[in-house]
VORO-690914 format. One record per residue: x, y, z of N, C-alpha, C in turn. Coordinates in steps of 0.2 Angstrom, whole numbers, plus 2048, in hexadecimal, padded with zeros to 3 digits. Layout:
% residues N
XYZXYZXYZ...
//
This chain:
% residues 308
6BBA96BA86BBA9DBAA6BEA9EBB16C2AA3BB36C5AA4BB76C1AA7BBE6C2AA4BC56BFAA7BCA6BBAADBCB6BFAB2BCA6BDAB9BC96B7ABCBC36BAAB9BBC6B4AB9BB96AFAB5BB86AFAB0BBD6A9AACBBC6A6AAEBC26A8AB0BC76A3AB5BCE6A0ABBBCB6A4ABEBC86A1AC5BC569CAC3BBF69EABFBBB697ABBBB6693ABABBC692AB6BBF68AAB4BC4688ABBBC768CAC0BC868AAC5BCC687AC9BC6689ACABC0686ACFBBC687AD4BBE68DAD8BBF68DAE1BC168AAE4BBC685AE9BBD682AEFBB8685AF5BBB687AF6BB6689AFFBB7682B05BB6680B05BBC67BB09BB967DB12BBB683B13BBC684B1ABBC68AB1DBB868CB20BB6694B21BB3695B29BB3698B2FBB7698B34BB769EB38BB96A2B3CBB66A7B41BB86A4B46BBD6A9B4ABC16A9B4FBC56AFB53BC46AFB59BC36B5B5EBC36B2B64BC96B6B64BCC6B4B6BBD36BCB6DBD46B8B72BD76BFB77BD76BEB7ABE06C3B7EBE26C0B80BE56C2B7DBF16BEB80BF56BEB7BBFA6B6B79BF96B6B71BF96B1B6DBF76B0B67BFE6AAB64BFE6A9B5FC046A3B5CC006A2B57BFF69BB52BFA69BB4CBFF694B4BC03693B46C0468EB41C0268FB3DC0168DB37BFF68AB32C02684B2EC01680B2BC05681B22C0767CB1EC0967EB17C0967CB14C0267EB12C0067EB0CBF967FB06BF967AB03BF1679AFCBF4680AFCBED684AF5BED689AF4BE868FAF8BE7692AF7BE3699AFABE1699B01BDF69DB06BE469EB0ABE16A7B0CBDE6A7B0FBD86ACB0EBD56B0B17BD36B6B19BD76B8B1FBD46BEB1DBD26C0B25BCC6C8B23BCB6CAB2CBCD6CEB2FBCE6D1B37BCF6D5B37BC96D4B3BBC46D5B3EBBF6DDB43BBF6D9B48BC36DDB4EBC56DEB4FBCB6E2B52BCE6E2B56BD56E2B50BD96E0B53BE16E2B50BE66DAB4FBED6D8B4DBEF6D3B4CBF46D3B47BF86CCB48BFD6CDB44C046C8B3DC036C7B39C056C3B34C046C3B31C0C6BBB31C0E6B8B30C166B3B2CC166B3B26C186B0B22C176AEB1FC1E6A6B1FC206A3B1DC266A5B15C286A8B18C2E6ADB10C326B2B12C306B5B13C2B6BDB13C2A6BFB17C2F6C5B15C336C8B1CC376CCB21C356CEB1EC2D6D6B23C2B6D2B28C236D0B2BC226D1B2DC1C6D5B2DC186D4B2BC126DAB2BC0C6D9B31C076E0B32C076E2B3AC026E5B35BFB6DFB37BF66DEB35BF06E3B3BBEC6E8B39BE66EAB3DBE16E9B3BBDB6E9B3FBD66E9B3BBD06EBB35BCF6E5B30BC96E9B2ABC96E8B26BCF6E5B27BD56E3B22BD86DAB20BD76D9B1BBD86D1B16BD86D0B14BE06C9B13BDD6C9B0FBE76C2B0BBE36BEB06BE76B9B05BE76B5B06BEE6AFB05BED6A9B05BF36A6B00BF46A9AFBBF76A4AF4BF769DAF4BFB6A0AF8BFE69CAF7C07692AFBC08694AFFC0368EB04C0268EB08C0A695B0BC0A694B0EC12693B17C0F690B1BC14690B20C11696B24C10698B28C0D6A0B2BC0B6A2B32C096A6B35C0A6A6B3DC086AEB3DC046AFB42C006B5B44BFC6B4B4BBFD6BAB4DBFF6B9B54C006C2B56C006C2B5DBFC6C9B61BFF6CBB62C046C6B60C0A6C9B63C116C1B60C156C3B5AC186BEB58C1B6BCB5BC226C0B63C256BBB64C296B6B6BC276B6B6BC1D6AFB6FC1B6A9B69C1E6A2B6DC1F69EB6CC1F69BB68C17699B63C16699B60C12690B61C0E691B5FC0968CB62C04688B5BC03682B59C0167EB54BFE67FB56BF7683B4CBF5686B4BBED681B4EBE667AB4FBEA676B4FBE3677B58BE467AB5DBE667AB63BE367DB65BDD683B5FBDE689B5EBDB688B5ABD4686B55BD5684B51BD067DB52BCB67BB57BCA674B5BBC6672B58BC167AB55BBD676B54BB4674B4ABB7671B4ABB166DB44BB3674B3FBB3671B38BB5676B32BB8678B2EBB1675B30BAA677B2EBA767DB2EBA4681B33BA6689B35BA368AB3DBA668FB3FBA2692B46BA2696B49BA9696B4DBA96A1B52BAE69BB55BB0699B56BB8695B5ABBC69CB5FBBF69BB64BBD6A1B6BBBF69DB6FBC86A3B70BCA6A1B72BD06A4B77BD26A1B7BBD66A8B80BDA6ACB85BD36AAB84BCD6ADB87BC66B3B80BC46B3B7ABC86B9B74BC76C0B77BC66C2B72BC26CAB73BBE6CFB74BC66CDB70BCD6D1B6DBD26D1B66BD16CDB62BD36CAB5CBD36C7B57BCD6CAB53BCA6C4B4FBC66C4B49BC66BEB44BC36BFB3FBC36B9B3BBC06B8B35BC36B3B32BC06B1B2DBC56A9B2ABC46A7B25BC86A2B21BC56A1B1ABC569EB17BC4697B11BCA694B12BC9690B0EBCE68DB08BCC690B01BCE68BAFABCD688AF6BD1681AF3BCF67FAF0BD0680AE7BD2680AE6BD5680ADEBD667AADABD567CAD2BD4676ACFBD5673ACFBDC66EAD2BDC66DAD2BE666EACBBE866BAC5BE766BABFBE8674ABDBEE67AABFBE767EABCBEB684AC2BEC682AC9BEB685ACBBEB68BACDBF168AAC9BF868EAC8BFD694AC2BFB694ABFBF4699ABCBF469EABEBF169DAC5BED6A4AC9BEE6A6AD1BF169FAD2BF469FAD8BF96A0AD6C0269EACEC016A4ACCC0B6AAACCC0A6AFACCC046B6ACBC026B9ACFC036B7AD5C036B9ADDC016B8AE1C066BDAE6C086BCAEBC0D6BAAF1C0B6B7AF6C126B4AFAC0F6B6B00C0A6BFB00C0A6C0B04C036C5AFEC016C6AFFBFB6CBAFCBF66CEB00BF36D5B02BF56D7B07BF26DEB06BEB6DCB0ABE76E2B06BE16E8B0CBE16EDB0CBE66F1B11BE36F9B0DBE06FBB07BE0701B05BDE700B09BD7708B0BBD4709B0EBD0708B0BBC8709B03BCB708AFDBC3700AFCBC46FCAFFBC86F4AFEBC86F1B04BC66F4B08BC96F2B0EBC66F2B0FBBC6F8B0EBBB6F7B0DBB56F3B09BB06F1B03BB36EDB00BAE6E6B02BB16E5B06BB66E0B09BB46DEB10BB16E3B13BB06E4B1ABAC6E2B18BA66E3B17BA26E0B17B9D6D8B17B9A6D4B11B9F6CDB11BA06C8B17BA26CDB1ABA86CCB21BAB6CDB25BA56D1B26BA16D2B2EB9C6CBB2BB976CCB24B946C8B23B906C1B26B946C0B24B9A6B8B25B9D6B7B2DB9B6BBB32B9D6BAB38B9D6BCB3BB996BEB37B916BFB3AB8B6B7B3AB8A6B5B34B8A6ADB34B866A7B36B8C6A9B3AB916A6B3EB966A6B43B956ABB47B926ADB4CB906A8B4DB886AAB4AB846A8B4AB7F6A2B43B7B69DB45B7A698B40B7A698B3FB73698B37B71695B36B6C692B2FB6C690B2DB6668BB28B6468EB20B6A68AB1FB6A68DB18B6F68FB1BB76690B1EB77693B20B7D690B1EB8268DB1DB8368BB19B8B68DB11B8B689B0DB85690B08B85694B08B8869AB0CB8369FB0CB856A1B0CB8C6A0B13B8F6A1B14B9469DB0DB99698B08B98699B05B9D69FAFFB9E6A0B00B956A6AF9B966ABAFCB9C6AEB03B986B3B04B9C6B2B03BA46ADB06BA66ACB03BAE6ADAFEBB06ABAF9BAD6ADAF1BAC6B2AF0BAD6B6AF4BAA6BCAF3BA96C2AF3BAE6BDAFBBB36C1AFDBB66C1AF9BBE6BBAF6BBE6B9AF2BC46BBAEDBC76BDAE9BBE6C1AE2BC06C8AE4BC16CCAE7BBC6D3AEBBC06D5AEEBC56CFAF0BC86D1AF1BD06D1AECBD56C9AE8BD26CBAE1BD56D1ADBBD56D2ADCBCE6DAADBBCE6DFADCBD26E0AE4BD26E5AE5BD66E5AE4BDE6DFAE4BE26DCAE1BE76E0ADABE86DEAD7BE36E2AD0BE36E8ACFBE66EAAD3BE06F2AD3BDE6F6AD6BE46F3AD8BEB6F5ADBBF06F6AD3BF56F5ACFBF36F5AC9BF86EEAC9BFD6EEAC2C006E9AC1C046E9AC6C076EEAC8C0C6EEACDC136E8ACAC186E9AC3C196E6AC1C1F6E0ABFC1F6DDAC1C1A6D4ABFC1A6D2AB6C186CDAB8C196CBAAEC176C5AB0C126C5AAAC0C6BFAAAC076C3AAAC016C1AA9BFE6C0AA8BF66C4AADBF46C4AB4BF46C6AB9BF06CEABABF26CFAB8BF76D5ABABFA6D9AB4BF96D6AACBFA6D7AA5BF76DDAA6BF06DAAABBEC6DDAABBE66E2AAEBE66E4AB1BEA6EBAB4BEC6F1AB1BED6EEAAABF06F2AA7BF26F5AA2BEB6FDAA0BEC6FEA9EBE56FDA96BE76F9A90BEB6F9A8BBEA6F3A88BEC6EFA8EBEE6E6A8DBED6E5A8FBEA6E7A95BE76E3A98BE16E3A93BDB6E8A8FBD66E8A8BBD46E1A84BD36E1A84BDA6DBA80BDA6D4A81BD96D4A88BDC6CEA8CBDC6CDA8CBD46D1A8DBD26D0A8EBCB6CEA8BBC56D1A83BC96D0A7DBC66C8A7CBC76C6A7DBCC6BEA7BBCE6B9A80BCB6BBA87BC96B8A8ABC56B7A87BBE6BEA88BBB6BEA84BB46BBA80BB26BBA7BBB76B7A73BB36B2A73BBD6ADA76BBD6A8A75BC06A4A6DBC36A5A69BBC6A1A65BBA6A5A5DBBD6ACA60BBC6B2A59BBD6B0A58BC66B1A50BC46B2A4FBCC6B4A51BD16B7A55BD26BEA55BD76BEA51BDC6C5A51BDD6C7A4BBE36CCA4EBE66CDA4DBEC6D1A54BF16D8A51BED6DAA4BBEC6E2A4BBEA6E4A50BE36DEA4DBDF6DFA54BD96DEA59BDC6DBA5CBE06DCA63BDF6E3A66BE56E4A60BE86ECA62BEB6F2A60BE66EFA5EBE16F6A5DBDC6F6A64BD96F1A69BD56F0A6DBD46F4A73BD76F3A70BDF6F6A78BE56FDA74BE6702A70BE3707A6CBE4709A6ABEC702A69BED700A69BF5703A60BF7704A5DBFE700A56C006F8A57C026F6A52BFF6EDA54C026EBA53C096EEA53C0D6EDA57C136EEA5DC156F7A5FC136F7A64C136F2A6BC0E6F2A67C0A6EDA6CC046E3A6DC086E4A69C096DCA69C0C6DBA6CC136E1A6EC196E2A73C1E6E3A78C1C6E6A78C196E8A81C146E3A84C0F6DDA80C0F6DAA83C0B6D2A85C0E6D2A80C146CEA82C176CEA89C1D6D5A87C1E6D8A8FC216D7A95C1B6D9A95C176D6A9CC116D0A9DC0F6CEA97C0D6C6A98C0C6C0A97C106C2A96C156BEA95C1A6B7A90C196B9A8AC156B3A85C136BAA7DC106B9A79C0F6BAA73C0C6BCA74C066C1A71BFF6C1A74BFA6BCA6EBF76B6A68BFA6B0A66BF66ABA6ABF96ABA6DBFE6A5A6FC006A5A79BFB6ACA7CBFB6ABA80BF86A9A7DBEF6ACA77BEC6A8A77BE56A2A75BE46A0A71BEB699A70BEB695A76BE9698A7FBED693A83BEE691A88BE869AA87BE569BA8CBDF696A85BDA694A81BD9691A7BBD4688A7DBD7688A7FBDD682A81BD967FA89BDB684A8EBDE682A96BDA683A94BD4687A90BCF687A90BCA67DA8FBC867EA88BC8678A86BC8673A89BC9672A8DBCF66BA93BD066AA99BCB671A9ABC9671AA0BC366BA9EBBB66EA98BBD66CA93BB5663A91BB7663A90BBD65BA8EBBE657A94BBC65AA9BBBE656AA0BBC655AA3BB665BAA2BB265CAA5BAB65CAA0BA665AA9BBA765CA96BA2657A94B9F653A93BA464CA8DBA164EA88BA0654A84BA2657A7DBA1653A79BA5654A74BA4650A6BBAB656A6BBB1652A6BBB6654A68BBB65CA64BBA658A60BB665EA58BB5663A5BBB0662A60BAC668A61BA766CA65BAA66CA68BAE66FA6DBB3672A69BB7670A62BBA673A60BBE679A5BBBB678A5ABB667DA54BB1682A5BBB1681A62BAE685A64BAA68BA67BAF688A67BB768DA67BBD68FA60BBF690A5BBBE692A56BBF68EA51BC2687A53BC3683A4DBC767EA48BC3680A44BC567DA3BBC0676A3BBC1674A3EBC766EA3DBCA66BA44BCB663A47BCA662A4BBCB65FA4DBD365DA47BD765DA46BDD664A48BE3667A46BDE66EA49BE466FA50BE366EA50BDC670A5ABDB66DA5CBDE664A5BBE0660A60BE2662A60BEA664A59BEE666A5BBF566BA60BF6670A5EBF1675A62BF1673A6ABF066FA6BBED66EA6FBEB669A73BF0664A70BF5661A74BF8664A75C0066AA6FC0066DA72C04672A76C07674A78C00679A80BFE674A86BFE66FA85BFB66AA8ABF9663A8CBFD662A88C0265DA89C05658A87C02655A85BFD650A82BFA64FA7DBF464CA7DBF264DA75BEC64EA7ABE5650A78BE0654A7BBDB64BA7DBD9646A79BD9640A7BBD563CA81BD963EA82BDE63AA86BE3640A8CBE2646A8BBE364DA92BE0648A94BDA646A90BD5647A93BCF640A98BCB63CA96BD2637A9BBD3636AA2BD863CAA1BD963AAA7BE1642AA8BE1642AAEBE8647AAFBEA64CAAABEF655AABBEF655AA4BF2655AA7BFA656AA3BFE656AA8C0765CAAAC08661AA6C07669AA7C0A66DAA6C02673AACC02676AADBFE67AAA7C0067CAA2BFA684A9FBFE68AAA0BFC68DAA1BFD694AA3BFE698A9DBF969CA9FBF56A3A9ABF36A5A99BF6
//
C-alpha cells in the first residue's frame, strides 16, 4: 500500500456531511471552528474565501477546490466587507444531503463535504497541511470536476443509494486534492507528507510502507533513493525530520496500535507479522513510540499521537 493510502487507511476519514449551496445575490456566511477536514469545490460563479490567520484571502471561481485542515474558523462571501450571517440560516435542510438556495441563488454554487478523522492520530496528517489547500492548477482542477458534477447531479436529483454514493465521491475528492497538494513539491516543509515529493526519499518512504515487516537496512533504503548511505541518511533526516529506522520503527507500530484495537489478534502475532522475533522487544518498541505497553494501548486511550 502506498504512503498516502496507508495513512489515510489508519486515519479512517468519515464523511459525515455532504451538502450543496446555490445563493445569489450580495451574500456573507460565516463559519465556525471544526474538528477534521473540511472539503469545498465552486461549481459556478465566483467568491471570497477568509480564513482566521490567513492574511490574504482567496478569490475562488469556478472549478476551484480548497480543503480545511486546520479547523480555523472561515467566512465565503461575495464581498467580505458585508456583515456576515451564521452558516446555519443558510444551511436549514438537514446534514444529510441536498442544494440549500439562498438569496433566490443561481450566482454561486457548490458543494461541501465534512470528515472525520481518527482522533487518536489525526495530527499525522493535519501537522503536514496548511491552513488552506487550495486546488486551482488547471490539470487538478479537472480531475476534480468530474466528482464535483457527479456530487451535484445526485444532490440535485436524489435517488436510491445516494448517500453512498455521495460519500465515495467525497473520498474521492479528498484524496485528489491531496494529490494535487503533493504534486506541488515539498516547498520547504519537513515530515512525511512533503518527503514524498521529493523523487529520492519518497521512493524509500514507499518501500517502508509496502513491506512494513522487511528488515530494513539504511544501505537498502539508500539503494532504493539511488543515494550513498550517508548521503541518503542526511537528506532524509533533513525532510523528515526523524531517522529512516527510527521513522519505520514509528509507522510499525501506529500500524500496530490500529490492529491492537480492532483486531483481537495476540500480542506476539502482531509482533511477528511486523517483523519482531521476540514479543519482549516489540512491546519496548512499542511502548516507546506509543507511550504505553501494547496491552494497556489496547484497552484505553493512547497519551501521545506519534508521528511517522
Amino acid at each position: 500500500m502506498d504512503p498516502l493510502s496507508g495513512v489515510l487507511s489508519l486515519l479512517k476519514p468519515r464523511n459525515t456531511m455532504c451538502a450543496g449551496f446555490d445563493v445569489g445575490g450580495d451574500w456573507s456566511i460565516r463559519f465556525p471552528e471544526h474538528e477534521g477536514i473540511k472539503c469545498y469545490a465552486i461549481a459556478s460563479g465566483r467568491c471570497w474565501l477568509a480564513v482566521e490567520g490567513v492574511a490574504e484571502a482567496l478569490h475562488l471561481r469556478a472549478g476551484d477546490s480548497f480543503l480545511l485542515p486546520l479547523g480555523r474558523p472561515f467566512r465565503l462571501a461575495s464581498d467580505l466587507a458585508l456583515p456576515p450571517v451564521d452558516f446555519r440560516s443558510v444551511y436549514e435542510k438537514p446534514a444529510s444531503g441536498g442544494i440549500s438556495v439562498w438569496n433566490g441563488g443561481g450566482d454561486v454554487s457548490g458543494v461541501g463535504g465534512y470528515f472525520e478523522l481518527e482522533e487518536n492520530h489525526a495530527g499525522i496528517l493535519l501537522g503536514m497541511l496548511p491552513p488552506i489547500v487550495h486546488i486551482r492548477e488547471e490539470a487538478d482542477r479537472r480531475a476534480l470536476r468530474w466528482s464535483m458534477e457527479r456530487m451535484m447531479a445526485e444532490l440535485r436529483e436524489p435517488q436510491p443509494g445516494g448517500f453512498l454514493v455521495l460519500q465515495h465521491l467525497a473520498h474521492m475528492m479528498l484524496v485528489q486534492a491531496l494529490r494535487a497538494h503533493l504534486a506541488g513539491g515539498p516547498g520547504g516543509g519537513v515530515g512525511w507528507l512533503f518527503a514524498l515529493a521529493d523523487r529520492q526519499i519518497g521512493p524509500a518512504i514507499d518501500a517502508m510502507h509496502g513491506e512494513p515487516a522487511r528488515p530494513w537496512t539504511l544501505q537498502e533504503l539508500a539503494d532504493r533513493a539511488g543515494m550513498s548511505r550517508s548521503g541518503f541518511a542526511a537528506r532524509f533526516k533533513e525532510a523528515v525530520g526523524a531517522t529512516p529506522i527510527d521513522y519505520l520503527t514509528r509507522w510499525r507500530m501506529l500500524l500496530a496500535g490500529d490492529r491492537l484495537r480492532s483486531s483481537g489478534e495476540p500480542v506476539s502475532a502482531i509482533a511477528r507479522s511486523l517483523g519482531y522475533e521476540s514479543e519482549s522487544a516489540f512491546s519496548t518498541a512499542f511502548k516507546r513510540v506509543m507511550g504505553r505497553s501494547p496491552r494497556q494501548y489496547s484497552r484505553g486511550r493512547d497519551p501521545v499521537a506519534a508521528s511517522p
